[in-house]
C-alpha positions as CSV (number, residue, x, y, z in Angstrom):
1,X,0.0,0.0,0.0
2,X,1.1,3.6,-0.9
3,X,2.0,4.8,2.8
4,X,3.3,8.1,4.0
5,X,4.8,7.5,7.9
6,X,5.6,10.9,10.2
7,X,7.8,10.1,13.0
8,X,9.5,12.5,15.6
9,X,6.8,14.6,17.1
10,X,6.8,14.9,20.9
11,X,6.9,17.8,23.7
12,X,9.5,20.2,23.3
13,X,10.5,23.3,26.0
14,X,9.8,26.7,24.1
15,X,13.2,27.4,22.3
16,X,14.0,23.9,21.4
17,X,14.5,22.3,18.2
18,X,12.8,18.9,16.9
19,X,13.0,17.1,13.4
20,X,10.5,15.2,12.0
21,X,10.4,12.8,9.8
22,X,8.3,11.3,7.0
23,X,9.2,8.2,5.0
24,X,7.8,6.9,2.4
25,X,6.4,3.0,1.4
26,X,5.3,1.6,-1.8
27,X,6.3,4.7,-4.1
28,X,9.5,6.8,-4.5
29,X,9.5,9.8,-2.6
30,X,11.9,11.8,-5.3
31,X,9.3,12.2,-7.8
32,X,6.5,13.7,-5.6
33,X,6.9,17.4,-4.0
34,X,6.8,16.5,-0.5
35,X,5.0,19.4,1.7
36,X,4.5,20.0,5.9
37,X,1.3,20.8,7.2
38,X,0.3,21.3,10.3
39,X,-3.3,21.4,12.4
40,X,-4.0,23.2,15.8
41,X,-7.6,22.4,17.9
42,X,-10.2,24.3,16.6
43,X,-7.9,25.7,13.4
44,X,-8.1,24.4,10.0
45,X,-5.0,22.4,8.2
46,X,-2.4,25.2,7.3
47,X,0.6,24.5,5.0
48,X,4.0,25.0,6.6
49,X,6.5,24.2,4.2
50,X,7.2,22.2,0.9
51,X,10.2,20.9,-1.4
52,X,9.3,20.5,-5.0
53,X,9.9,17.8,-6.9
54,X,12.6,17.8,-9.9
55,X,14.0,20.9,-8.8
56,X,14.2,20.9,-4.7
57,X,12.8,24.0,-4.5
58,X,11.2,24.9,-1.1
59,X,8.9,27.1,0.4
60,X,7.7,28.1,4.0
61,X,4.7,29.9,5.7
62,X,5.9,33.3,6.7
63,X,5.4,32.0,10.8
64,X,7.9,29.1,10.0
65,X,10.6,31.1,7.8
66,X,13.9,31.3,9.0
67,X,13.1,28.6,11.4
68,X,12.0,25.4,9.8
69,X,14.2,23.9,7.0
70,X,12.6,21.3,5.1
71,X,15.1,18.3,3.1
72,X,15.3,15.4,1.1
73,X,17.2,12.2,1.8
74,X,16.4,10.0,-1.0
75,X,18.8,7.3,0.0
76,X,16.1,6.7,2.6
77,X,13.0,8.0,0.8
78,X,12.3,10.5,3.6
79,X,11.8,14.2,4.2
80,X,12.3,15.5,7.2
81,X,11.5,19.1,8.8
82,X,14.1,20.5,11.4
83,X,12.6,23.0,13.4
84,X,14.2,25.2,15.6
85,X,13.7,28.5,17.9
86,X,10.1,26.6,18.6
87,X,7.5,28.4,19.8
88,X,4.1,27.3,21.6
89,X,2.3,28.6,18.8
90,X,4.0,25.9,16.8
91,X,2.0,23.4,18.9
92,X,-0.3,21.0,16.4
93,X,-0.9,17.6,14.9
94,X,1.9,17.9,11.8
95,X,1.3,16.3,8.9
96,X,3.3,15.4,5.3
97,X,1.4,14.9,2.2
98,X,2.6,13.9,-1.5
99,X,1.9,15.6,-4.5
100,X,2.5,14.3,-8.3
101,X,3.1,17.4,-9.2
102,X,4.5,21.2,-7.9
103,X,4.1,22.2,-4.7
104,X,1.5,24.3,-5.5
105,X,1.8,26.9,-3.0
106,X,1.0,24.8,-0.1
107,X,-2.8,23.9,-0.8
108,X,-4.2,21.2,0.7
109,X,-7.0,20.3,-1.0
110,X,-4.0,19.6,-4.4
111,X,-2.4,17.3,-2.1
112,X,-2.8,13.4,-3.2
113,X,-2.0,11.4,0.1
114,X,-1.5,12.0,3.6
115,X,0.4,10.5,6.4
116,X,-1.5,10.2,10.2
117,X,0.1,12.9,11.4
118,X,2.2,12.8,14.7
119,X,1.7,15.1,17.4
120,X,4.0,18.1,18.4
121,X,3.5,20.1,21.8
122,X,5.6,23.2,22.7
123,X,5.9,24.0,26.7
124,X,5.9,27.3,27.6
């Protein structure tokens, strides 16, 4: 089955730094843009960051920028997002999604499969 797996999330103190991961099954990772959203209680699904596919370009959500770096390891079909200087406004379920195609300036609804998500708290 075509699976997309986050791993990584836990609780992290406010100015801390966690990466996550998300590895792919049952497709190559390389030829899909791979993007990071995320999803707070009572918020809907925002877009935090994505790397293109073909070229490796990335984009981030002007919260995340400067903070979060999003990369491609495709030795071990995975992406991961390193995020740093965290904040508790960061806190959320984050998930990755694949797209056979651009990124598409971070819309969900153009994304073609999901992972579960995995959960990220920031203490304050």
């Amino acid at each position: 089955q075509v699976r997309l797996m986050e791993s990584g999330g836990g609780l992290v103190q406010s100015g801390g730094s966690r990466r996550l991961s998300c590895t792919a099954s049952g497709f190559i990772l390389n030829i899909y843009s791979i993007a990071w959203f995320r999803q707070a209680p009572g918020k809907e699904r925002e877009g935090v960051s994505c790397i293109n596919r073909g070229d490796g370009r990335t984009d981030y959500s002007d919260s995340v920028k400067g903070r979060f770096t999003i990369s491609r390891d495709n030795a071990k079909n995975t992406v991961y997002l390193e995020m740093n200087n965290l904040k508790p406004e960061d806190t959320a379920v984050y998930y990755c999604a694949a797209r056979f195609g651009p990124c598409s300036r971070l819309s969900a609804g153009d994304q073609n499969f999901w992972g579960q998500g995995t959960q990220v708290t920031i203490s304050s």
